[in-house]
N, C-alpha and C positions, 0 to 999 in steps of 0.2 A: 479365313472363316472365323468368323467370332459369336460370340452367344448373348443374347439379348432379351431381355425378361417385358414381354410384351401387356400382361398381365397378370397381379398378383391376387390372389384370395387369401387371409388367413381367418381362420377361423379356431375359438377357443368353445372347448365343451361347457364347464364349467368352472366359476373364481371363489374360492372359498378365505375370505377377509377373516381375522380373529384379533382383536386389541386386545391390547391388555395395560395396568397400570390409570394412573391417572379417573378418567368420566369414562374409562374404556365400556362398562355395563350399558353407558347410555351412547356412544357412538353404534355398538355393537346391534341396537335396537335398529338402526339404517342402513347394516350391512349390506342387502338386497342393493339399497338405489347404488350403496358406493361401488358395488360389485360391476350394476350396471352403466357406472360414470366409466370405470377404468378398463372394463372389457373391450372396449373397440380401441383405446390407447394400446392395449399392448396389442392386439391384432395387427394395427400399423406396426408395430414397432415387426413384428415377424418379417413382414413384408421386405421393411427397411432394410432387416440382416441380410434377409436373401442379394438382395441387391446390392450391398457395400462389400457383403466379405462371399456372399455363395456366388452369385455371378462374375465375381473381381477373379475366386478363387479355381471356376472354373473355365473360365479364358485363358488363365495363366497357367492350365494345364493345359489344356488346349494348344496352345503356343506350341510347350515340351515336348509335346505325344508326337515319336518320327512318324516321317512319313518315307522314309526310302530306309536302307541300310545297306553298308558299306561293308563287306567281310570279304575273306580269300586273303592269300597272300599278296601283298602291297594292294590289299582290299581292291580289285577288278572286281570285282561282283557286286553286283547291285542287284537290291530287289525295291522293288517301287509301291509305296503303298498309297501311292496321293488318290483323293476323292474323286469320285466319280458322279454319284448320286447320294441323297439323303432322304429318306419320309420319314416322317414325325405321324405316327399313331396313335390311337387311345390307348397307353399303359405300355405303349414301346418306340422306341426307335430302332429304326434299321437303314444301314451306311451300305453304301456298294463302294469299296477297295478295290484297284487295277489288281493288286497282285502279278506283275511282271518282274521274271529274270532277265537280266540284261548283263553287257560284259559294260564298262564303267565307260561312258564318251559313244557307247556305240547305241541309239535310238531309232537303230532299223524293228521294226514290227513285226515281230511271228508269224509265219504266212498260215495263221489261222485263226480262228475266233472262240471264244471259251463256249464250255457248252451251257447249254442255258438251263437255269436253275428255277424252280417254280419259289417264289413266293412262302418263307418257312414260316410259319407261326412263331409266336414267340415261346420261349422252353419254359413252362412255370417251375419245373424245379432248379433251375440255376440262373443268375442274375444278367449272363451274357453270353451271347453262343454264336460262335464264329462257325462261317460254312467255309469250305474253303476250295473251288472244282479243280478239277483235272487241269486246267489252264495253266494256273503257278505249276505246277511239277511239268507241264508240259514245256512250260518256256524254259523253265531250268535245265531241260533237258536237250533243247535247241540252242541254250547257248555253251552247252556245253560241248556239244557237237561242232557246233560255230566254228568254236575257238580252237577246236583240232585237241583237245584235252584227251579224247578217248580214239587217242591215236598208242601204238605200242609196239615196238620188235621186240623181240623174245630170240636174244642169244645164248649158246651155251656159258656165257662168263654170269649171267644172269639163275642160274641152275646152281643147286644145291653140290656138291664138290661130289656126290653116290649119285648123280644126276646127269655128270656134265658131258662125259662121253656118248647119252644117248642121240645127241645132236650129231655124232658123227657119221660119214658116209663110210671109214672103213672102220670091222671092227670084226669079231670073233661071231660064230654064226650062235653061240650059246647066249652071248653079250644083248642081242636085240638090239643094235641103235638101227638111226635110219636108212642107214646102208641096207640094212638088211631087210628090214620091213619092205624099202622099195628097194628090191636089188638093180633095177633097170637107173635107179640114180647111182646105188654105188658103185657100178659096173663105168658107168659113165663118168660120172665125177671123185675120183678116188682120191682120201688124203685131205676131202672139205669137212669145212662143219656148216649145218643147215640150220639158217635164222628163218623166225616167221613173224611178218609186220601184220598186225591183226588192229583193226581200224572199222568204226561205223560207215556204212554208203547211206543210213537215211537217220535223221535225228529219230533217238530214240522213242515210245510214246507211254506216258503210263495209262494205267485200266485201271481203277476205282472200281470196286463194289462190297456186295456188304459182306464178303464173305474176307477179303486180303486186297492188299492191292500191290499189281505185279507192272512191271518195266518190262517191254521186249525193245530187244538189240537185235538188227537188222544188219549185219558185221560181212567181213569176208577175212580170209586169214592168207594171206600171200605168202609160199613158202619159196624161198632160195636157196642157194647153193654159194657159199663165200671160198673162194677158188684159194689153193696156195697163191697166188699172186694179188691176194686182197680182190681182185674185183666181183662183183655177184655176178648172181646167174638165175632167171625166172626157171622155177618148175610148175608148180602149179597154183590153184586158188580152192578155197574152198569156202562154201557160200553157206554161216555161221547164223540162223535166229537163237538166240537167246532169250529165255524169259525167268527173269529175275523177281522171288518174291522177297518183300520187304514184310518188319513186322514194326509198327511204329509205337512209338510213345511219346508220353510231353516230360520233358525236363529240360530247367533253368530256364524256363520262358519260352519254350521253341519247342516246335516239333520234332520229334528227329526219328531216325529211323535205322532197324541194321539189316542186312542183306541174311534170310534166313534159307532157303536152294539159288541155285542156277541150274535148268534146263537145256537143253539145247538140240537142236534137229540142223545136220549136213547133209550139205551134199557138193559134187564136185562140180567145180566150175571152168575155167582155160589151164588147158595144161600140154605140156610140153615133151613131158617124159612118157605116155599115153595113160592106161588107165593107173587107176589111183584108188584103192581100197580103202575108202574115207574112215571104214571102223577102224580102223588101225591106227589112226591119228587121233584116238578119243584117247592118248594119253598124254600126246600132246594140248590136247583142249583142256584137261584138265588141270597141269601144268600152267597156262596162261588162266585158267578160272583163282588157281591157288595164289600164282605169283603177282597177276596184273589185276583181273579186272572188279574178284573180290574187295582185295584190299583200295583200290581204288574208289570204287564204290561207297566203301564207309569213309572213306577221307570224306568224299566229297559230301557225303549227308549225316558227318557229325553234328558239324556245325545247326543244322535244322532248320526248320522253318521258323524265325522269331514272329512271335504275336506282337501286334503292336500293341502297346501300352506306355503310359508314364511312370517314372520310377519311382511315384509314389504309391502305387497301386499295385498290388498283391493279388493273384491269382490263387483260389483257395478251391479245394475240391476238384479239381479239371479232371472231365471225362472226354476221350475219344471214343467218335460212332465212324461206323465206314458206313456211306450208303452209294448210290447209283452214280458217277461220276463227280462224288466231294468226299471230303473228311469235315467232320464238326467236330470241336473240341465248344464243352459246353463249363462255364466257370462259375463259380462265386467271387467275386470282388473285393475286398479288403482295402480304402484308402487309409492312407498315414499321412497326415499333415507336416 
């Protein structure tokens, strides 16, 4: 895409001439006509600039300004920013951006479509204003799931050392591990320690509005039984929604955001051992909220959403709005030559 100056107007208010020296008293007496010789010269000459160095200098930015980026570790992560659509208005432009996450070589398509956004006015108090829907955090969210990222076991070597014995099935009846919470496993399996693999069954979705915007996890938490003889053992399952709220801000160019609660509603699902007193494993869940999927969470959304821009352009004032399935972040502009 490139930028091309179809037609130019300049126009000057007014030229005010002043000699001096020399017959300057009697050149001065013709000011008017010389005014009016040289007024449409420099008009061209306006024209001219824009042309030579404003259209030269805005192509060559043009060129800079990414259009995907590359981050994560040995950078798999892509986010795709290439054009979609353009309309040129009276007193504005406005661009439509894909905004797709993707894992880096993989250009399978989100089995969904963004939601559709009406037509925003332009912001009279700030120079540029990005909407941004649920779509981007939604594919970030699909490929994050994809890629099996928001997968996790949870052994006792993984527990805090005042921690680690409650993973056991035998233990003192004052102690609480899970021997004893479930005694029909420590009775059963006596001498193990119990891991729990806790993994998404549907890509996560986030919800935009104007109040916060929240992530639900739709998870299940597989718990086992690791035998003296190393091999496991199924006991049961427990069927985890999560809903995680986020509090966002813009800093270094990028959205970003930190995980402010986690939520969550169980209940049980295949199990082996028979019933299963799901409140009792809320210290468990809390445990995997603390160890796994907290801190995971902000890894994964330090980094933030980068605004596209060239790195001669300075973002000055930025505000974030939440509204009906987008974020705006609305800017003032700053270029530096």
């Amino acid at each position: 895409m490139a930028i091309r100056e179809t037609r130019c107007v300049g126009r000057i208010g007014s030229i005010k001439i002043r000699l001096s020296g020399g017959a300057s008293w009697l050149y001065n007496l013709f000011h008017r006509l010389t005014e009016k010789l040289i007024r449409p010269k420099l008009e061209g000459k306006i024209c001219d600039a824009v042309r030579s160095d404003g259209i030269y200098t805005a192509n060559r930015e043009l060129r800079t300004m990414p259009v995907s980026f590359q981050f994560g570790p040995k950078k798999q992560w892509l986010l795709d920013y290439s054009l979609s659509s353009i309309v040129f208005a009276p007193g504005y432009l406005q661009a439509s951006l894909k905004g797709k996450f993707s894992i880096r070589g993989d250009s399978t398509e989100a089995p969904f479509q963004p939601s559709s956004l009406s037509s925003p006015p332009p912001t009279q108090s700030r120079m540029v204003t990005f909407w941004i829907s649920d779509y981007v955090f939604n594919t970030a969210a699909y490929a994050v799931h994809k890629s099996g990222m928001l997968q996790y076991t949870l052994t006792r070597n993984a527990l805090p050392n005042d921690q680690k014995d409650r993973f056991n099935t035998t233990c003192s009846f004052l102690y609480g591990c899970l021997g004893i919470v479930m005694p029909q496993v420590g009775e059963k399996y006596p001498g193990s320690f119990i891991e729990v693999e806790a993994s998404t069954t549907e890509s996560p979705i986030a919800i935009i509005s104007k109040q916060n915007i929240n992530v639900v996890f739709v998870g299940s938490l597989a718990f086992r039984a690791r035998l003296q003889d190393d091999s496991l053992v199924d006991l049961f399952n427990i069927n985890a929604v999560l809903n995680v709220s986020l509090v966002l801000r813009f800093e270094e160019r990028a959205i970003k955001a930190t995980v402010s609660s986690v939520n969550q509603t169980m209940t049980l699902g295949n199990s082996s051992v028979g019933s299963v007193n799901v409140q009792l494993m809320q210290f468990v869940i809390d445990i995997i909220k603390k160890q796994f999927i907290i801190p995971k969470l902000n890894e994964a959304i330090k980094r933030g959403l980068p605004i596209p821009a060239t790195k001669n352009v300075k973002l000055l004032r930025p505000q974030l709005l939440l509204g009906k399935n987008y974020v705006q972040l609305s800017t003032n502009v700053k270029y530096k030559a």
